[in-house]
C-alpha positions in Angstrom: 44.2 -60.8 51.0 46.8 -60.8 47.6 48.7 -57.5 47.0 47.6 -55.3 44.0 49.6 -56.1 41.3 48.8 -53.9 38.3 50.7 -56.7 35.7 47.8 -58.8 37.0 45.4 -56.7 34.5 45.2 -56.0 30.8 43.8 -53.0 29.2 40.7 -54.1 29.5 40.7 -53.8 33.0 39.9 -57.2 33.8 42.3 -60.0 36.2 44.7 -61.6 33.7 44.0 -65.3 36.2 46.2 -66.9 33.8 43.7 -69.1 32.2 44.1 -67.7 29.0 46.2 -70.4 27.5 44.1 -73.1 28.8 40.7 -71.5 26.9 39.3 -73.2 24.2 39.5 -71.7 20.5 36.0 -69.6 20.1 33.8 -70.6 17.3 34.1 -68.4 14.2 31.4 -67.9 11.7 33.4 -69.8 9.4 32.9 -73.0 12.2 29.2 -72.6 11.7 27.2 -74.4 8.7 25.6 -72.1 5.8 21.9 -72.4 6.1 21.2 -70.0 3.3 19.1 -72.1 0.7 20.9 -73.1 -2.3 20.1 -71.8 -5.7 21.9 -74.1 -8.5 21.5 -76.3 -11.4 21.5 -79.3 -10.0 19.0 -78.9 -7.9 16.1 -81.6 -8.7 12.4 -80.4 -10.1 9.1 -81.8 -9.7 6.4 -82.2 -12.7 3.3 -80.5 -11.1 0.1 -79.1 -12.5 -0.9 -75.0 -12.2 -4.1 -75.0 -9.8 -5.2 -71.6 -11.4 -4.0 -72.4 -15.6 -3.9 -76.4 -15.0 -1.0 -76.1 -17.9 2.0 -78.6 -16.9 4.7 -77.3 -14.9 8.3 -78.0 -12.9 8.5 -76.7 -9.4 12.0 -76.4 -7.3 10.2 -78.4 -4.1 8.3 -81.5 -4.0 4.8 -80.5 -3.8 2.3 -81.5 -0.8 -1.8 -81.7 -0.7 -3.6 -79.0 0.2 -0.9 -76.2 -0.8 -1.5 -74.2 -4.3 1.0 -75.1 -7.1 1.5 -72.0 -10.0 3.4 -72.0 -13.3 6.1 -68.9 -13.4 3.5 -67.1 -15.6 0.7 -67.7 -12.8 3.1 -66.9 -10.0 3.9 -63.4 -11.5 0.4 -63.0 -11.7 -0.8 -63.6 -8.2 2.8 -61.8 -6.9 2.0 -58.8 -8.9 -1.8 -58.2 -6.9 -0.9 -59.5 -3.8 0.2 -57.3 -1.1 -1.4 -54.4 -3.0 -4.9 -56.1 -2.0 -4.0 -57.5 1.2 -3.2 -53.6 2.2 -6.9 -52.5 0.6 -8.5 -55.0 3.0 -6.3 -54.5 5.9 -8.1 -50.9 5.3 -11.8 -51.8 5.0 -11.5 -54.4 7.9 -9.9 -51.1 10.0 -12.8 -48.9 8.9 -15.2 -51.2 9.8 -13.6 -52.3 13.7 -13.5 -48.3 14.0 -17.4 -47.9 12.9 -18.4 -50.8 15.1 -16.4 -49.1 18.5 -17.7 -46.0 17.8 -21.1 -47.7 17.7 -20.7 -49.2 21.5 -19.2 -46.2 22.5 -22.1 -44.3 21.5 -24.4 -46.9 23.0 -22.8 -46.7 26.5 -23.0 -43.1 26.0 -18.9 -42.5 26.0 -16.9 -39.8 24.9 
């Protein structure tokens, strides 16, 4: 077995096994590509039409079948109620799961 030799370790407390010269560079974050979407000028617009107004409109995406298009004016709207709403229902739909449990748990006679 090798002798103990303290030079052998750094501070960490780890075997210095001389390979440290022969490691390759780590990746930085600067190495990495930026895939945070890009908010500028150039970026290209489509002529769509509101589903809820029907007034002409530009949209930053190309716009597919099936999905909703809204003006900025339209947009605000629907942001503006949304989550509010969706919170109110979230409610009722609770209320009524809890009504309909306490139903079978009165049927099977459960406390």
């Amino acid at each position: 077995m090798k002798e103990f030799n303290p030079d052998d370790y750094e501070n960490t407390g780890r075997r210095n096994s001389g390979r440290a010269g022969r490691r390759k560079p780590s990746r930085r974050n600067s190495d990495r590509k930026d895939f945070r979407p890009r908010f500028s000028e150039d970026r290209s617009m489509h002529k769509a039409t509101c589903d809820s107004c029907g007034e002409s409109c530009e949209v930053p995406f190309k716009p597919t079948k099936g999905k909703p298009i809204y003006c900025d004016a339209c947009f605000k709207k629907n942001k503006n109620s949304g989550p509010e709403n969706r919170t109110n229902q979230s409610s009722r739909e609770l209320a009524q799961i809890n009504e309909k449990l306490d139903r079978i748990l009165e049927a099977l006679k459960v406390n």
